[in-house]
Backbone as JSON Lines, residues from 0, in Angstrom:
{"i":0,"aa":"X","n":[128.09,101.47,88.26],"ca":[128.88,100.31,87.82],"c":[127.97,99.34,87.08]}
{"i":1,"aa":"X","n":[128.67,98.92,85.91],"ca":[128.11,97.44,85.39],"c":[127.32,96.15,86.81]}
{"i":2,"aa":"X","n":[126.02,95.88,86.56],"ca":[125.64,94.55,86.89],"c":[126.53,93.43,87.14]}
{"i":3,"aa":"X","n":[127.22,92.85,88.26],"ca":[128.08,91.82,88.51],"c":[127.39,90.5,89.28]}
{"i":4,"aa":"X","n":[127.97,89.55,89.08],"ca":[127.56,88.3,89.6],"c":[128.53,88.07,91.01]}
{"i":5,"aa":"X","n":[127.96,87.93,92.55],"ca":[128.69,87.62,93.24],"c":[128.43,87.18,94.46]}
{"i":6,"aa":"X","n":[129.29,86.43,95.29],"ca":[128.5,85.88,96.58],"c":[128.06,86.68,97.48]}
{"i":7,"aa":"X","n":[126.92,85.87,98.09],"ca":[126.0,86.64,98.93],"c":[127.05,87.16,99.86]}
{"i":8,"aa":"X","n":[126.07,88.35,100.64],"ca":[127.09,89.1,101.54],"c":[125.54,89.61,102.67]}
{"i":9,"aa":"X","n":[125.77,89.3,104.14],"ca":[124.64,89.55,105.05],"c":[123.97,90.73,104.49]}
{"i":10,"aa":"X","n":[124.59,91.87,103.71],"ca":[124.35,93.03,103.66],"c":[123.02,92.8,102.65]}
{"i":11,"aa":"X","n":[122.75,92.11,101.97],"ca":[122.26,91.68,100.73],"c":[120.74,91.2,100.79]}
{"i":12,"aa":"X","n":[120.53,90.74,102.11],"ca":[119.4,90.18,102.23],"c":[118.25,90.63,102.78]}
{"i":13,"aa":"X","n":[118.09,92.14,102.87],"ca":[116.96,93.24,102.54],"c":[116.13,93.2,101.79]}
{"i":14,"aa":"X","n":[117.53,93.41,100.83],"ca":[116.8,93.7,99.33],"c":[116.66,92.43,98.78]}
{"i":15,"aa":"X","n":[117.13,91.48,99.03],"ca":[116.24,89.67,98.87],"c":[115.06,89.38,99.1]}
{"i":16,"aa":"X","n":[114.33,90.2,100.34],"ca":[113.33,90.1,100.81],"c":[112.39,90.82,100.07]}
{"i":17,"aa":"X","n":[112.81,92.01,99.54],"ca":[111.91,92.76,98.73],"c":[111.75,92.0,97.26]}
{"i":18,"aa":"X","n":[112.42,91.77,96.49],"ca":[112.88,90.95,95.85],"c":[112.14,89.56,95.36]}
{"i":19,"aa":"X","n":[112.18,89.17,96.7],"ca":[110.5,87.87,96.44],"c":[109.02,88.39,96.01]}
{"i":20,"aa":"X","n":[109.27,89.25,97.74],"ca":[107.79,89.62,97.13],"c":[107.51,90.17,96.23]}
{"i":21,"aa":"X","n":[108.46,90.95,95.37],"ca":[108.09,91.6,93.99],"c":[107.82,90.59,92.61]}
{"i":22,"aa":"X","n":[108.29,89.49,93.18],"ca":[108.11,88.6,92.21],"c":[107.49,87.35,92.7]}
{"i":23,"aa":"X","n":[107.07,87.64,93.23],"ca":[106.41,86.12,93.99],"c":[104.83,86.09,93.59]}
{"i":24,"aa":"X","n":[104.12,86.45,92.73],"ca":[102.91,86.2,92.44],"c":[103.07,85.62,90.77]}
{"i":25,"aa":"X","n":[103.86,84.32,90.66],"ca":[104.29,83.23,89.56],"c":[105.1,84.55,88.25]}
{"i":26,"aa":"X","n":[106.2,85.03,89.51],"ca":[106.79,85.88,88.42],"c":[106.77,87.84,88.66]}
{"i":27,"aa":"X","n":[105.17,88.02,88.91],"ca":[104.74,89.28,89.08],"c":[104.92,89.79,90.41]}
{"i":28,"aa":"X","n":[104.49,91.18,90.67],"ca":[104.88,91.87,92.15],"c":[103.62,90.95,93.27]}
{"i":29,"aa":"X","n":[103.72,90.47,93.88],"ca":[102.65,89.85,95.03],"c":[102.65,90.77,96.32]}
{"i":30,"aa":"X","n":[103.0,92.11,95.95],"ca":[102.93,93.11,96.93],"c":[101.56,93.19,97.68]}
{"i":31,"aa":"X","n":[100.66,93.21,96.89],"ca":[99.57,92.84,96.83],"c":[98.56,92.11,97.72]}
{"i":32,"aa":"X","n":[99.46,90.92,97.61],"ca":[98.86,89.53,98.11],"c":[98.81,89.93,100.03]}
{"i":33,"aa":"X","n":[99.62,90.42,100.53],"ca":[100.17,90.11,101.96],"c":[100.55,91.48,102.35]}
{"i":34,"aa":"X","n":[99.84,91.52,103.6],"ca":[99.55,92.38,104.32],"c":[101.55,92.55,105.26]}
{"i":35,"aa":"X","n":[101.89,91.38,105.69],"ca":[103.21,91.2,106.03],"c":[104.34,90.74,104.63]}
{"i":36,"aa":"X","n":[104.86,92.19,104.32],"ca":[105.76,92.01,103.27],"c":[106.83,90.96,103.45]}
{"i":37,"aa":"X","n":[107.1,90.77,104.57],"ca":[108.24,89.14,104.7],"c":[107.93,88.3,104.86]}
{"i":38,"aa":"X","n":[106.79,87.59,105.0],"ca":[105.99,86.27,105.09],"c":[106.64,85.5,104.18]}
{"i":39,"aa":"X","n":[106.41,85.98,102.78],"ca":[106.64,85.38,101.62],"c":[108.49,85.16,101.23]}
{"i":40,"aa":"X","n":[109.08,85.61,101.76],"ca":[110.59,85.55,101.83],"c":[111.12,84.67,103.47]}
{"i":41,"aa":"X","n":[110.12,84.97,103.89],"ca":[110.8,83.87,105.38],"c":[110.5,82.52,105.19]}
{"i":42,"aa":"X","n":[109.59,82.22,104.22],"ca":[109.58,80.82,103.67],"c":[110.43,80.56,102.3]}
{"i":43,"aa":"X","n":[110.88,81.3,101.46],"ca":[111.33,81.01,100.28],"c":[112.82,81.83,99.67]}
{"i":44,"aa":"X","n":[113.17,82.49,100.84],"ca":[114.9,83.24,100.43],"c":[115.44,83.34,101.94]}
{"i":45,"aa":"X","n":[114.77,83.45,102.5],"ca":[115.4,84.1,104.17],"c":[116.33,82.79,105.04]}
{"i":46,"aa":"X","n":[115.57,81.96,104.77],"ca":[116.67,80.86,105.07],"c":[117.56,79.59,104.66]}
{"i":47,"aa":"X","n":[118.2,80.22,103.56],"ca":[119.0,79.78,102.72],"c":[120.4,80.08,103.12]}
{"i":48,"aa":"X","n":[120.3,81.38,102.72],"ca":[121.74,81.99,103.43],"c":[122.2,82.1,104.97]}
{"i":49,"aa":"X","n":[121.33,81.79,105.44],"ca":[121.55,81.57,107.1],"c":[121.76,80.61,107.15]}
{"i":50,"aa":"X","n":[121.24,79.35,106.74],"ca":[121.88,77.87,106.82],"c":[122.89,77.5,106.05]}
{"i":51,"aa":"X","n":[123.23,78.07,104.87],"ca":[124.72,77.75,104.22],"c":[125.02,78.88,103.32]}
{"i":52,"aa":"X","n":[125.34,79.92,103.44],"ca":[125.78,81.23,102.74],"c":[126.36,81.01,101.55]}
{"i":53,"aa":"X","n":[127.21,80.02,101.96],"ca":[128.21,79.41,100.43],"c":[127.39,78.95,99.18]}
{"i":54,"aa":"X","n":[126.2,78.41,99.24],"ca":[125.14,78.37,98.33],"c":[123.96,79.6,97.98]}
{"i":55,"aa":"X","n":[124.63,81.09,97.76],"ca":[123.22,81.99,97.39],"c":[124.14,83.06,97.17]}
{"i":56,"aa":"X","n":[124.14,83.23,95.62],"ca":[124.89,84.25,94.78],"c":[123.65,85.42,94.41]}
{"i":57,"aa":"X","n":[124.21,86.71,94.18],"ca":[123.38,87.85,93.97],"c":[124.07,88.37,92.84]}
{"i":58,"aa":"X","n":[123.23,89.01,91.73],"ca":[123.49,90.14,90.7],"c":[123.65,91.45,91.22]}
{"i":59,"aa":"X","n":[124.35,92.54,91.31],"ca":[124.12,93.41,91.6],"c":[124.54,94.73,91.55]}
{"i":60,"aa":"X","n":[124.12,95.94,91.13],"ca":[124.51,96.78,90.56],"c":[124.75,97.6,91.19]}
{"i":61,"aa":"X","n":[125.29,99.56,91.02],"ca":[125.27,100.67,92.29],"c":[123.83,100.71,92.23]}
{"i":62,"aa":"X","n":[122.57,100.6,91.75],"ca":[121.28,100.63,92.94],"c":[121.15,99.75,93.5]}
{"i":63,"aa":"X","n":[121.81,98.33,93.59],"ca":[121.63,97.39,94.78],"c":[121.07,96.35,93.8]}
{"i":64,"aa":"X","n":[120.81,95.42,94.79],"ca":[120.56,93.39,94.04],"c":[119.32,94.11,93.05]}
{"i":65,"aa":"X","n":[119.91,93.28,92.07],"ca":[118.67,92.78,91.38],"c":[118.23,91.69,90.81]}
{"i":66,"aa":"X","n":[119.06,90.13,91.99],"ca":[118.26,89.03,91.68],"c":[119.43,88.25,92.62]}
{"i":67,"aa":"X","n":[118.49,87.21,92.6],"ca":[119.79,86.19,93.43],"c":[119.24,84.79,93.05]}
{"i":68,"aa":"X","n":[120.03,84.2,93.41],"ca":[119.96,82.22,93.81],"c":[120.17,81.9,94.98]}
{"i":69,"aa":"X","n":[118.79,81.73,95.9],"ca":[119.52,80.24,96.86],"c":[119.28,78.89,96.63]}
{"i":70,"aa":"X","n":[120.11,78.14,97.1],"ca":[119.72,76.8,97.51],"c":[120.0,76.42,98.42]}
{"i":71,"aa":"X","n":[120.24,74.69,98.79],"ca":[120.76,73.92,99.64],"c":[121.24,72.66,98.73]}
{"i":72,"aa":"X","n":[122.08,72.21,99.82],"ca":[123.06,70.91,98.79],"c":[122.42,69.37,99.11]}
{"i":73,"aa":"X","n":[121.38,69.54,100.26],"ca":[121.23,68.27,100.38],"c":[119.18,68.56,101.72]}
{"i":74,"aa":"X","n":[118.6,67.93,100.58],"ca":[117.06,68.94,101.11],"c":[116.81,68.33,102.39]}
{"i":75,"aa":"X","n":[116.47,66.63,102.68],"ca":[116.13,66.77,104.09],"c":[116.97,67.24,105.07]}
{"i":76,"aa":"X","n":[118.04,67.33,104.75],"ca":[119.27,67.9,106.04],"c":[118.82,69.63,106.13]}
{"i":77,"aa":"X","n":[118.13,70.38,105.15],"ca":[117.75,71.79,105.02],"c":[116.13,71.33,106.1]}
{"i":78,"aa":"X","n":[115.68,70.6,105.54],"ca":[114.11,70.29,106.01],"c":[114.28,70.27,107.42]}
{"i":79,"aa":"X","n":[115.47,69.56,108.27],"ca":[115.37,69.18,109.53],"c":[116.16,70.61,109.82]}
{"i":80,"aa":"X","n":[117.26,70.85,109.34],"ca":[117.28,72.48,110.04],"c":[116.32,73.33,110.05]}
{"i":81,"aa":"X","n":[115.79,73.81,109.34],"ca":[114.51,74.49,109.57],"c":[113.61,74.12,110.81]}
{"i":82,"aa":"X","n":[113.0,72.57,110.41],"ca":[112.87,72.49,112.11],"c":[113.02,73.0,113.06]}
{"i":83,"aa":"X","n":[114.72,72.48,113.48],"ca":[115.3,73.13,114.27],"c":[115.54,74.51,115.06]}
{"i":84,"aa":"X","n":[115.58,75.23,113.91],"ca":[116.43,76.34,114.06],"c":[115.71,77.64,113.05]}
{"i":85,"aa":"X","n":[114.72,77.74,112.5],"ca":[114.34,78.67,111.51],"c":[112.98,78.68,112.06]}
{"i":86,"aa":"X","n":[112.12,77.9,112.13],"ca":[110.39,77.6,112.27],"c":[109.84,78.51,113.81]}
{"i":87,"aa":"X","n":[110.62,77.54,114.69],"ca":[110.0,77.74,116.03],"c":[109.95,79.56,116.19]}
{"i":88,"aa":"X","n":[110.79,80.03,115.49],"ca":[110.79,81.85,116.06],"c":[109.29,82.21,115.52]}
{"i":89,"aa":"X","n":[109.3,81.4,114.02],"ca":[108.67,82.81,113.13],"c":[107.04,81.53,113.7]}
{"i":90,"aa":"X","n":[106.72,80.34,113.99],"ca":[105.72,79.85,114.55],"c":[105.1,80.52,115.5]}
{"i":91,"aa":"X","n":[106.26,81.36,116.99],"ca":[105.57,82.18,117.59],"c":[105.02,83.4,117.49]}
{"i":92,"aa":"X","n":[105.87,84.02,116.56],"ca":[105.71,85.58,116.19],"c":[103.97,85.22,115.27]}
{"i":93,"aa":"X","n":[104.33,84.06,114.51],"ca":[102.65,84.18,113.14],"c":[102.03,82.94,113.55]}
{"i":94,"aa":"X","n":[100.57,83.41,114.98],"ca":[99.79,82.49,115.43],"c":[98.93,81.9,113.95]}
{"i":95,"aa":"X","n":[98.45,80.75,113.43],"ca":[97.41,80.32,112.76],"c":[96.3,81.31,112.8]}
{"i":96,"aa":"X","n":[95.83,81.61,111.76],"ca":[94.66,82.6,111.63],"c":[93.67,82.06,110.08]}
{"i":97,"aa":"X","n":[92.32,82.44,110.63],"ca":[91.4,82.35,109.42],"c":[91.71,83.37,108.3]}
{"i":98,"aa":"X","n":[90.95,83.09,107.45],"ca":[90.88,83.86,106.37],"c":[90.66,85.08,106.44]}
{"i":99,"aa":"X","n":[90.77,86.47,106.22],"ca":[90.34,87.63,106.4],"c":[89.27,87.92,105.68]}
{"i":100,"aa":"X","n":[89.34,87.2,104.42],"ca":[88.72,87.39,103.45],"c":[88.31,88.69,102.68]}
{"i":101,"aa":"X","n":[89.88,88.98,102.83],"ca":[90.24,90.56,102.27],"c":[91.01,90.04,100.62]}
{"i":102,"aa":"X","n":[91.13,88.91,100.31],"ca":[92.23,89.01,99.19],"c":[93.53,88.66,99.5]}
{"i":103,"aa":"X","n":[94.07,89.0,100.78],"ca":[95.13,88.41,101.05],"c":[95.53,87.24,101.71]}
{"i":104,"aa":"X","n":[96.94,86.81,101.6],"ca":[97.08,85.42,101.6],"c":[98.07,85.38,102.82]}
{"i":105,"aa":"X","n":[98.43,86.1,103.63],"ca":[99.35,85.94,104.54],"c":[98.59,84.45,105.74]}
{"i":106,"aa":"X","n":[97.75,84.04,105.67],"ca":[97.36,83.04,106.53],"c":[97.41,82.09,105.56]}
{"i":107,"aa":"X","n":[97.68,81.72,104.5],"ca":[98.14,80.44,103.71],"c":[99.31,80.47,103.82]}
{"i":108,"aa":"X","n":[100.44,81.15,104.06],"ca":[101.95,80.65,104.24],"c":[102.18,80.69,105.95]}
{"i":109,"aa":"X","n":[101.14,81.56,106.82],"ca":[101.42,81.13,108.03],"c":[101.06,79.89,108.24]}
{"i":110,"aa":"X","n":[99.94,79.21,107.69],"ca":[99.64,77.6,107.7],"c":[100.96,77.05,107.39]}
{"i":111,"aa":"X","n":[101.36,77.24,106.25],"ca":[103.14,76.89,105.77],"c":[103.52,76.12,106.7]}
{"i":112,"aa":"X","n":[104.35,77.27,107.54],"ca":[104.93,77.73,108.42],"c":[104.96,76.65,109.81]}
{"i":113,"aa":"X","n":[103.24,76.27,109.94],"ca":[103.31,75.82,110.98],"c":[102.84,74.34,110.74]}
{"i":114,"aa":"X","n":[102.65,73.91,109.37],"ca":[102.71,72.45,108.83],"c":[103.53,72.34,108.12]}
{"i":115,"aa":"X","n":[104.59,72.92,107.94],"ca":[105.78,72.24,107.02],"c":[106.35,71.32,107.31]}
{"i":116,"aa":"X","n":[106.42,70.39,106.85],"ca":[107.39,68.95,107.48],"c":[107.77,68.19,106.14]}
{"i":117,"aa":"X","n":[108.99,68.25,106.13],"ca":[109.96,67.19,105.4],"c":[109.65,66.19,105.35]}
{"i":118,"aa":"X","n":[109.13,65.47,104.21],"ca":[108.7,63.95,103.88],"c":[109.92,63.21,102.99]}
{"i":119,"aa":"X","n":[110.41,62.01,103.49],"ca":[111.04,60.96,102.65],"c":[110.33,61.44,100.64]}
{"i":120,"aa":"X","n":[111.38,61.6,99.86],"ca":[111.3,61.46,98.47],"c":[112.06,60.89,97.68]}
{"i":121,"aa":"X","n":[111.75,60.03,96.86],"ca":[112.67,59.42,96.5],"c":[113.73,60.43,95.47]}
{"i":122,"aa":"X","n":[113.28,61.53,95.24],"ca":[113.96,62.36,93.95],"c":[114.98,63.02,94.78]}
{"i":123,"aa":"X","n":[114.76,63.15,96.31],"ca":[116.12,63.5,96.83],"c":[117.13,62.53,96.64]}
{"i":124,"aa":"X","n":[117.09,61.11,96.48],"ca":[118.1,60.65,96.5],"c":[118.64,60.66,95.02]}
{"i":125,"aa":"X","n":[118.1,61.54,93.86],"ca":[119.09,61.33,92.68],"c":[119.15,62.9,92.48]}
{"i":126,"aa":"X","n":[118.73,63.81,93.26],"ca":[118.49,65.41,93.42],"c":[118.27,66.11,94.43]}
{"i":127,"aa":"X","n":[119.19,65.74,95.3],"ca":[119.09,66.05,96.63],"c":[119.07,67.49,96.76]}
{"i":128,"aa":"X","n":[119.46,68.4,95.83],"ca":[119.71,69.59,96.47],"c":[118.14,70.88,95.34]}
{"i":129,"aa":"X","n":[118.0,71.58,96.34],"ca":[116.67,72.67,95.44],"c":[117.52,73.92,95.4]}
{"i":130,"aa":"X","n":[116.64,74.76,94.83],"ca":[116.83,76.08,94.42],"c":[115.56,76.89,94.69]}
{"i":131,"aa":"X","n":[115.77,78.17,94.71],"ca":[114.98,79.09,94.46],"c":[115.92,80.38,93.82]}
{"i":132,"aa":"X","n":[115.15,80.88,92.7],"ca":[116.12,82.02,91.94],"c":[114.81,83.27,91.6]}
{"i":133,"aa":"X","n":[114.98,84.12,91.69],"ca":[114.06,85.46,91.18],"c":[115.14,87.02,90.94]}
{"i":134,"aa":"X","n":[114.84,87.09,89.91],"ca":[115.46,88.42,88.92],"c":[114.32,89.38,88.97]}
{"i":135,"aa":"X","n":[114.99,90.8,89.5],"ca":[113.69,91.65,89.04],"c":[113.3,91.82,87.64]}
{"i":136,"aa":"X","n":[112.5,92.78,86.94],"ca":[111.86,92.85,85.37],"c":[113.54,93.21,85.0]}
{"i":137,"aa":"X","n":[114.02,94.67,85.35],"ca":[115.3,95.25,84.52],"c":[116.42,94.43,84.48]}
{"i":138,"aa":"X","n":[116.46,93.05,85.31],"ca":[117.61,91.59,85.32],"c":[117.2,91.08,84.14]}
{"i":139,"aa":"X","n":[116.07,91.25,83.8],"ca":[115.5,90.0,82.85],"c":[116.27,89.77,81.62]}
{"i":140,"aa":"X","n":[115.94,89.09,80.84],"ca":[116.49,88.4,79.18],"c":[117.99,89.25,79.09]}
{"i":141,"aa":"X","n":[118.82,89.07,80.45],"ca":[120.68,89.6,80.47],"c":[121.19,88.42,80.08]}
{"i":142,"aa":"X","n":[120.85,87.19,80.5],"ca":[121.54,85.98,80.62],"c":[122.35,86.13,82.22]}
{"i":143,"aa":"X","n":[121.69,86.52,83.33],"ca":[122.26,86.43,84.74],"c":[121.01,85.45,85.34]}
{"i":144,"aa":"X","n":[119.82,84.77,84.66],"ca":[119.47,83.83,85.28],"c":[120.46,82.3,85.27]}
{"i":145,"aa":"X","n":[120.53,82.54,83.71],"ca":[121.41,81.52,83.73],"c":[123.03,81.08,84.27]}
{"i":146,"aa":"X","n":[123.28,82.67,84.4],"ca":[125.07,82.8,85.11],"c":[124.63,82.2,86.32]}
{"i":147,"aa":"X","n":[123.71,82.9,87.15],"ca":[123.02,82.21,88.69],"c":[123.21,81.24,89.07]}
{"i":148,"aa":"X","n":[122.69,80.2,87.85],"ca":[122.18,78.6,87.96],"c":[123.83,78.11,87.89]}
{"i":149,"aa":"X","n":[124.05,78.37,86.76],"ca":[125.71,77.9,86.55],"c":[126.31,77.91,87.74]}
{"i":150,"aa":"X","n":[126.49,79.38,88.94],"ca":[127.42,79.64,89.64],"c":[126.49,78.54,91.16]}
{"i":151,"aa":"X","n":[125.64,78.48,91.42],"ca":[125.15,77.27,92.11],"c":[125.04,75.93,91.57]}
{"i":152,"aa":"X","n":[125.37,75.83,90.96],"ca":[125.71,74.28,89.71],"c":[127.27,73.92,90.14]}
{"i":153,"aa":"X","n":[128.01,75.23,90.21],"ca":[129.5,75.09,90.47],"c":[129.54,74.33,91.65]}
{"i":154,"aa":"X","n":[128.89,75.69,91.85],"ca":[129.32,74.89,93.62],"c":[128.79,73.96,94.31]}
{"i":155,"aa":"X","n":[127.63,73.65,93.98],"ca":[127.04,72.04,94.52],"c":[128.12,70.89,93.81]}
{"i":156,"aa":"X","n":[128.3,70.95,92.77],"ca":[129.66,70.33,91.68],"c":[130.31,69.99,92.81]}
{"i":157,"aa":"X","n":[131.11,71.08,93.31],"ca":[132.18,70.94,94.1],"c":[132.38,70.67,94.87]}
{"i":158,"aa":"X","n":[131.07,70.25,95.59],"ca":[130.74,69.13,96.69],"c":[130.36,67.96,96.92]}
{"i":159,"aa":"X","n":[130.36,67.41,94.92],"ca":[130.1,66.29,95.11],"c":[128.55,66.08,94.89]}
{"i":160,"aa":"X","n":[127.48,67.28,94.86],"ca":[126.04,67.02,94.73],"c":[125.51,66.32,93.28]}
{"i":161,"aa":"X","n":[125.02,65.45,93.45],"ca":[124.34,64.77,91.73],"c":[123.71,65.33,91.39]}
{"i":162,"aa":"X","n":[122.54,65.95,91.94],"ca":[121.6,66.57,91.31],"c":[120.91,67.83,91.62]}
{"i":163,"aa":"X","n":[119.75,68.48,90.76],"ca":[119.35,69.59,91.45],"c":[117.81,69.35,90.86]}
{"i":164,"aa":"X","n":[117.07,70.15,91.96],"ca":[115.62,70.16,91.35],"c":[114.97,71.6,92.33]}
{"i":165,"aa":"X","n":[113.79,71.81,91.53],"ca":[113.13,73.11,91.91],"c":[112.19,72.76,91.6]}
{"i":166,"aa":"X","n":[110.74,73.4,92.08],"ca":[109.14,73.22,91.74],"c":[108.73,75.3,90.88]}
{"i":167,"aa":"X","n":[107.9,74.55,90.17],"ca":[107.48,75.74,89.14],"c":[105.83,76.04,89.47]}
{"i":168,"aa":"X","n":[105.32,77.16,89.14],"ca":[103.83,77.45,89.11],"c":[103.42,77.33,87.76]}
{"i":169,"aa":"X","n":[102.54,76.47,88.02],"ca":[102.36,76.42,86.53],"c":[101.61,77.58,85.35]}
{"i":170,"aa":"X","n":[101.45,78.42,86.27],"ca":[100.9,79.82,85.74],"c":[102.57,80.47,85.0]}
{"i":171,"aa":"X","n":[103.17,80.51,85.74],"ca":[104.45,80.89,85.63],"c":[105.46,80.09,84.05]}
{"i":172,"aa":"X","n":[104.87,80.24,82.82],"ca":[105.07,80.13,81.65],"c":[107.03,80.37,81.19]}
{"i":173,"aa":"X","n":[106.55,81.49,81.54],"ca":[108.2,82.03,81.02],"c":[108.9,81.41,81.8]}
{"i":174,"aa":"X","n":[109.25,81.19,83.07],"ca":[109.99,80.86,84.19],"c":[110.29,78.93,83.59]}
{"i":175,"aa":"X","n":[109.26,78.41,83.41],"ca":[109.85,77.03,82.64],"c":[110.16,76.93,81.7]}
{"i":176,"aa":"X","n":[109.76,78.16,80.24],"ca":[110.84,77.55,79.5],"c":[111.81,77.92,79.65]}
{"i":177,"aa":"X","n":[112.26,79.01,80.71],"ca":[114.22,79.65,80.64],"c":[114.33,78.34,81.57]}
{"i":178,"aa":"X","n":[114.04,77.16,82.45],"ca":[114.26,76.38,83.35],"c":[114.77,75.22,81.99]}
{"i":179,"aa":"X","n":[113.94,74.95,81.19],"ca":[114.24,74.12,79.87],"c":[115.37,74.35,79.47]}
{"i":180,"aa":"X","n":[115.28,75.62,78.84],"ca":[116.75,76.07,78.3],"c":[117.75,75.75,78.71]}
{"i":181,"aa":"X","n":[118.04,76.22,79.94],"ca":[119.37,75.93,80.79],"c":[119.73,74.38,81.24]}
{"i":182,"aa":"X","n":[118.59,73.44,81.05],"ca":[118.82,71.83,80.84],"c":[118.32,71.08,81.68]}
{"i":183,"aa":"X","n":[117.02,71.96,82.69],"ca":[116.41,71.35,83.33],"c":[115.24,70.64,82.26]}
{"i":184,"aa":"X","n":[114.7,69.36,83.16],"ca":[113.51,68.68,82.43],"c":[112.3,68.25,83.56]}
{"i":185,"aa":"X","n":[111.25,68.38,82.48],"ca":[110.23,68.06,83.37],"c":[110.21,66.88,84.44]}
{"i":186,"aa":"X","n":[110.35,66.46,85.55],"ca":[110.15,65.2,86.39],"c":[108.85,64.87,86.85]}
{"i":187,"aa":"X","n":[108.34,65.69,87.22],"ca":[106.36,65.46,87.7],"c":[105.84,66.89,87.41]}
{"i":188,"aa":"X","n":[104.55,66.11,87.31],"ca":[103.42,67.36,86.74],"c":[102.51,67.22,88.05]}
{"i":189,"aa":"X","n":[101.91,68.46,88.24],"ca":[101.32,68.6,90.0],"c":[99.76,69.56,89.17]}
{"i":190,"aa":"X","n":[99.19,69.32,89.98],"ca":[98.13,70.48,89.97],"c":[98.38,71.7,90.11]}
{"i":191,"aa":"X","n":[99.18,71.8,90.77],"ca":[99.9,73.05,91.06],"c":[101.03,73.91,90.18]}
{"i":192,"aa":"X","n":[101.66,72.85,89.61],"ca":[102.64,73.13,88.66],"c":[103.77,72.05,87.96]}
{"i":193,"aa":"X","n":[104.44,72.28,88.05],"ca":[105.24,71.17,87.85],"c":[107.17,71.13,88.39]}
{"i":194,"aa":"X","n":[107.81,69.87,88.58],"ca":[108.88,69.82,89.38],"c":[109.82,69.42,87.92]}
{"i":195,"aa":"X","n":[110.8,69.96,88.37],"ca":[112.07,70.26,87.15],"c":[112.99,69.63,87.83]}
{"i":196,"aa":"X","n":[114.02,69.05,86.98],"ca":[115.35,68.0,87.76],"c":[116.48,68.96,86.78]}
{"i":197,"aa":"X","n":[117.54,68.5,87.39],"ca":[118.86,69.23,86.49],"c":[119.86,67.85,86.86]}
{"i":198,"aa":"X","n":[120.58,67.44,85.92],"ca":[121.94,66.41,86.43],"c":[122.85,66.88,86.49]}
{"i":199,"aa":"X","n":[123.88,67.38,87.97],"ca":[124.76,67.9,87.76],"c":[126.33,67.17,87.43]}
């Protein structure tokens, strides 16, 4: 079958997981990077759709996803669920550990993990809600990044959300200008990369 755009479905979030990590090194496969292939998706896709399903649409074809969108509609209310309800499991399962000093990075997102804490921003209050979106290579230049954004644009819309924002790597070139295109703009520049706003 043709590539379709459609809401997430529990069944879906396997291949979400694979999905990051294939693209999680600013774009490229970060298979690489991490010794624990879900590290990198239990911080950045895995709990999206468990805290509000209605926000995280998937592309997907008869071989299965090949990209999705999550977000949330409103970030510290995501920040304090996590807290809650997402952290404490995966805190016990991934004790703090040194460096291996093998190349891999799975002890920089278990640090994550166990210092993440939601800080007051003022850009939540004119962009309360984030994103995270990743297309594998064969999704690419379809125009389903941008159907993605649209179909989470809808629906934050429809709740009333003002705004949207996401953070970029700044290695990650291509990924900001398709973020440009679609009508995001630069808001802060980081050492790290830079943070994109959208007005919905």
């Amino acid at each position: 079958m043709a590539a379709v755009l459609r809401p997430y479905h529990p069944s879906d979030l396997a291949a979400m997981y694979r999905i990051c990590l294939l693209t999680g090194a600013a774009g490229g496969d970060a298979t690489h990077l991490y010794r624990n292939p879900d590290l990198l998706a239990h911080l950045y896709a895995g709990p999206y759709p468990v805290a509000d399903p209605g926000l995280t649409f998937v592309v997907a074809d008869d071989e299965g996803v090949l990209g999705y969108v999550v977000g949330t509609a409103d970030t510290p209310t995501f920040d304090a669920w996590l807290e809650a309800h997402w952290w404490p499991t995966l805190r016990a399962q991934h004790p703090v550990g040194e460096d291996p000093g093998d190349g891999t990075e799975d002890h920089v997102l278990v640090r994550r993990i166990h210092e993440w804490a939601g800080s007051p921003d003022e850009l939540d209050d004119r962009y309360p809600a984030h994103l995270h979106i990743d297309l594998l290579p064969r999704a690419q230049g379809q125009g389903w990044g941008r159907r993605l954004i649209e179909a989470l644009a809808d629906a934050l819309r429809a709740r009333g959300v003002t705004g949207l924002h996401l953070g970029v790597d700044a290695r990650n070139t291509g990924a900001i200008a398709f973020y440009e295109r679609v009508g995001f703009r630069r808001e802060r520049t980081h050492d790290w990369g830079a943070t994109l706003v959208l007005d919905l």
